[in-house]
C-alpha positions in Angstrom: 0.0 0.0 0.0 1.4 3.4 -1.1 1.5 5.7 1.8 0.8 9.4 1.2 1.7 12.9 3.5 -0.8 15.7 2.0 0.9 19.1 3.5 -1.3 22.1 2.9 -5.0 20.7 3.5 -6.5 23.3 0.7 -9.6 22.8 -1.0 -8.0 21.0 -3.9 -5.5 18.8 -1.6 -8.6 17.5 0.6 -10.2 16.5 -2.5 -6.9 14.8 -3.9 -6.3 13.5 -0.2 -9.7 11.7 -0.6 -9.5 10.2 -3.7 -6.4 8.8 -3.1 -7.9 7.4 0.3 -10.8 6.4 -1.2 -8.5 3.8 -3.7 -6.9 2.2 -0.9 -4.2 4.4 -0.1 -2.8 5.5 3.6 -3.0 8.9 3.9 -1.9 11.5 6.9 -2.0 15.3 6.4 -0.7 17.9 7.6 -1.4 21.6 8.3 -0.5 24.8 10.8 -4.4 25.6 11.0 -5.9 22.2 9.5 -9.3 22.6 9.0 -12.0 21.4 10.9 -13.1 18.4 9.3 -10.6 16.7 7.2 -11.4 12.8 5.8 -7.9 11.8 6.4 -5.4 11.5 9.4 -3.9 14.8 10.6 -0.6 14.3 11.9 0.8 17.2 14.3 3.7 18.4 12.8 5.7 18.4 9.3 8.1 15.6 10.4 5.1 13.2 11.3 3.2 13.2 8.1 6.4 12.9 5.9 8.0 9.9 8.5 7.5 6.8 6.3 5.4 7.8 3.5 6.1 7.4 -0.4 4.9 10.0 -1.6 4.5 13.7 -0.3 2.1 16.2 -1.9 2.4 19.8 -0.9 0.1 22.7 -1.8 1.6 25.4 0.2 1.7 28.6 -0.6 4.4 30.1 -3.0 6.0 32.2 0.0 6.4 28.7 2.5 7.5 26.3 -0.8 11.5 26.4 0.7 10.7 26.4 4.1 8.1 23.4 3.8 10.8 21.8 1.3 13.6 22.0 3.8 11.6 20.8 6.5 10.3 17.6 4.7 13.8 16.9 3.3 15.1 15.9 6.7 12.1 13.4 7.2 12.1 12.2 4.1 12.9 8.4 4.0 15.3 6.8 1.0 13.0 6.8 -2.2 10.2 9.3 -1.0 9.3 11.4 -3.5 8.7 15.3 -2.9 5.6 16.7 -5.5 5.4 20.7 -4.9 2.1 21.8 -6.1 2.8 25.6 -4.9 2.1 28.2 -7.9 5.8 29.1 -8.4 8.0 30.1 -11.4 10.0 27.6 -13.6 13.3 28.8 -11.8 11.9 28.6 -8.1 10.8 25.2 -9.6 14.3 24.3 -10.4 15.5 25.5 -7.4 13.6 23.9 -4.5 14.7 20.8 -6.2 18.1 21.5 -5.1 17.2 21.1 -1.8 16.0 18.1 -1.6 17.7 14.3 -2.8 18.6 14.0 -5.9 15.9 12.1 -8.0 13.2 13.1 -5.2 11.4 16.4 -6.3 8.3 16.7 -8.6 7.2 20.2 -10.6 3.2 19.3 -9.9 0.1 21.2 -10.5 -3.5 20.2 -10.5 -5.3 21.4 -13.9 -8.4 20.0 -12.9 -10.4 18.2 -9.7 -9.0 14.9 -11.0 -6.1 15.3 -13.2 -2.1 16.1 -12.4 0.6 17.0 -14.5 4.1 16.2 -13.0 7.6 16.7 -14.2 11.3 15.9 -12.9 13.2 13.0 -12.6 11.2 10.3 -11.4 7.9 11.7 -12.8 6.8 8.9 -14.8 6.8 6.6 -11.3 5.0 9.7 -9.7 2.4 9.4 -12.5 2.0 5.7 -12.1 2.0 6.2 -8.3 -1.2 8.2 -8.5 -2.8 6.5 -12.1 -2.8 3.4 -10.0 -5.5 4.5 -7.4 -7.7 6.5 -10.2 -6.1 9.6 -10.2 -5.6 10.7 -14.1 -1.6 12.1 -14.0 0.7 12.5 -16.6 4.1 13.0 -16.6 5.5 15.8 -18.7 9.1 15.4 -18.7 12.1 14.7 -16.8 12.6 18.6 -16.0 11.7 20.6 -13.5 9.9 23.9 -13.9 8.1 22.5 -17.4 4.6 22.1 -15.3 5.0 25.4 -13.7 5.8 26.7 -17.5 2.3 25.0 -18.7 0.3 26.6 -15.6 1.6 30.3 -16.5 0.6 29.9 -19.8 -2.5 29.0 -19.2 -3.0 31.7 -16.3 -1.7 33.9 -19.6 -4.8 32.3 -21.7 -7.5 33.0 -19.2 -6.4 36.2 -17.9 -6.0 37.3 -21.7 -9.6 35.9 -22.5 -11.1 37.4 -18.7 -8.9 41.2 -19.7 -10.5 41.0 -23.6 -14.2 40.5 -22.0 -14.1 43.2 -19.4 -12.4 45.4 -22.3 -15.2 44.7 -24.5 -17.9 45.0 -21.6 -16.6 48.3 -21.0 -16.2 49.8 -24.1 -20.3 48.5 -24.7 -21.2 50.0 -21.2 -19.5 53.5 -22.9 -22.1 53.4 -25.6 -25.1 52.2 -23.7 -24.9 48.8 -24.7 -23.5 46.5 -21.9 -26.6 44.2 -21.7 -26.7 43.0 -25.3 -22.5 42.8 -25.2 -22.8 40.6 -22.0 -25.3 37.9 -24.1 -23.4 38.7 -26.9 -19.9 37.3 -25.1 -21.6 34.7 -23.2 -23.1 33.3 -26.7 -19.5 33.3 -28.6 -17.5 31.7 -26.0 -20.3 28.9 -25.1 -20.5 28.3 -29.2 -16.4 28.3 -29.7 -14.9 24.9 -30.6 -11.2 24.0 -32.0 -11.8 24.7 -35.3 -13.0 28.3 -34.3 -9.6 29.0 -32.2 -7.7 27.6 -35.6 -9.9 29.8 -37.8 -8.6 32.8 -36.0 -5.2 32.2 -35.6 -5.1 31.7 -39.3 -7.7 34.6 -40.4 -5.2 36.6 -38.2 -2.2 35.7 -39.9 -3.5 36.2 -43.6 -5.8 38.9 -42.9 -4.0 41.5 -40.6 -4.5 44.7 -43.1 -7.7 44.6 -42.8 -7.7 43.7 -38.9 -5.8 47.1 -38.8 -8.3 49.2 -40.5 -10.6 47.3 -38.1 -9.2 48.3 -35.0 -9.0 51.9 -35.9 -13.0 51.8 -36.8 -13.1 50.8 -32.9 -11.0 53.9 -32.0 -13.4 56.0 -33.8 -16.1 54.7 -32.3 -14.8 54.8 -28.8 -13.4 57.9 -29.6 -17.5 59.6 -29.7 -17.9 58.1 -25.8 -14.5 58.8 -24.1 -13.8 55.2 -23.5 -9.8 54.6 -23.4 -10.0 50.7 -24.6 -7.0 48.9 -22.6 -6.8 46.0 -25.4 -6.8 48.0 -28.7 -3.2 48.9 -27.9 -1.9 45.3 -27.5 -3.6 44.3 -30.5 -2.6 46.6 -32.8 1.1 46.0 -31.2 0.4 42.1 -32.6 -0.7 43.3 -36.2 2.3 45.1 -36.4 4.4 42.0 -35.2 3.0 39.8 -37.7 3.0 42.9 -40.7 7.1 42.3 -40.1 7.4 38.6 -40.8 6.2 37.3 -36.7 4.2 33.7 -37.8 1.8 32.4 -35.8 2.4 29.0 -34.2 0.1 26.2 -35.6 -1.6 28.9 -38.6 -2.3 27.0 -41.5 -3.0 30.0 -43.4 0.2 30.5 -45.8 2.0 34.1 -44.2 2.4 37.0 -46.3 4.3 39.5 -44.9 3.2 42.8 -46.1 4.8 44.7 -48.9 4.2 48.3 -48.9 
């Protein structure tokens, strides 16, 4: 039976903590202000939890990732592995496995209830570790700081997509027309597939003239109700990258670089 030490009893690590016991694995966790109902064990202190267990989870936060680190390494037992789920950089990432044994740290991160991404050394028996109680992992590669890379582009995706709605919400709100905006959002993105994102990417990359004439229709516009758009900027920025030669990963539209 695998034996797991869950430090940092979050949300997310009670749920993982759970599943795993519900499996068949031990589990004991650990926190400094655990909450007050927990479904597994809660061991008193750091060196408790971590004392004899194969696998150690922690979801501290980004400021306690060395401390928490440091203080598990000197309970660890020969073969443990270390997964650090704390929202870090790639180079913190690299880092904190410098202190502990060689071949023991995992870059982790939850990207949804029930599915982990790991990288580092020994990731691929970290992912079998969990796949065999039910928990959907996959191991990246052998380096870490490649899942904390994955996570900050994906917090570059939403908070893009979440900047490019409020932008457009208040830019509609300028002219009076918020409500129909706010349906009008709500039915793109629920409608968007795959083949939408690819049809972008590549109507963006043939098309970028006439997305620049585009953008400065918007200016006008915006221009009658005083609203300072924070995204026109940034996109116009883009045109201009791709106008001088930029390609767009994964376009299937053929490039042409404008010739004046």
């Amino acid at each position: 039976m695998t034996t797991f030490a869950v430090i940092g009893l979050t949300e997310p690590s009670l749920h993982l903590a759970d599943a795993l016991r519900a499996a068949g694995a031990q589990v004991v966790g650990f926190d400094a202000a655990p909450p007050q109902y927990a479904p597994v064990a809660v061991a008193e202190s750091i060196d408790d939890a971590v004392q004899g267990a194969d696998v150690i989870l922690s979801f501290t936060a980004p400021n306690l990732a060395f401390s928490t680190a440091e203080k598990a390494a000197s309970a660890l037992k020969n073969g443990a592995l270390y997964a650090d789920f704390s929202a870090t950089s790639p180079e913190t990432k690299r880092r904190l496995s410098e202190a502990l044994p060689a071949g023991a740290y995992i870059d982790a991160a939850l990207v949804s209830d029930s599915t982990v991404e790991a990288s580092g050394a020994n990731a691929q028996g970290f992912a079998d570790a969990l796949s065999a109680l039910s928990v959907e992992t996959v191991a990246v590669s052998s380096v870490p700081g490649d899942v904390a890379a994955r996570m900050l582009l994906r917090s570059l995706l939403a908070k893009s997509l979440a900047t490019a709605v409020t932008d457009t919400l208040w830019a509609a709100e300028s002219l009076g027309l918020e409500d129909w905006a706010w349906e009008e959002v709500q039915r793109q993105l629920s409608e968007m597939t795959g083949q939408d994102a690819q049809d972008l990417i590549d109507d963006t990359a043939t098309n970028f003239k006439r997305h620049q004439i585009e953008m400065q229709d918007v200016v006008e516009l915006l221009a009658g109700s005083e609203y300072e758009s924070t995204m026109v900027a940034p996109i116009q920025f883009n045109h201009g990258r791709i106008m001088h030669g930029k390609k767009i990963p994964h376009s299937k539209a053929p490039h042409k670089k404008w010739i004046r």
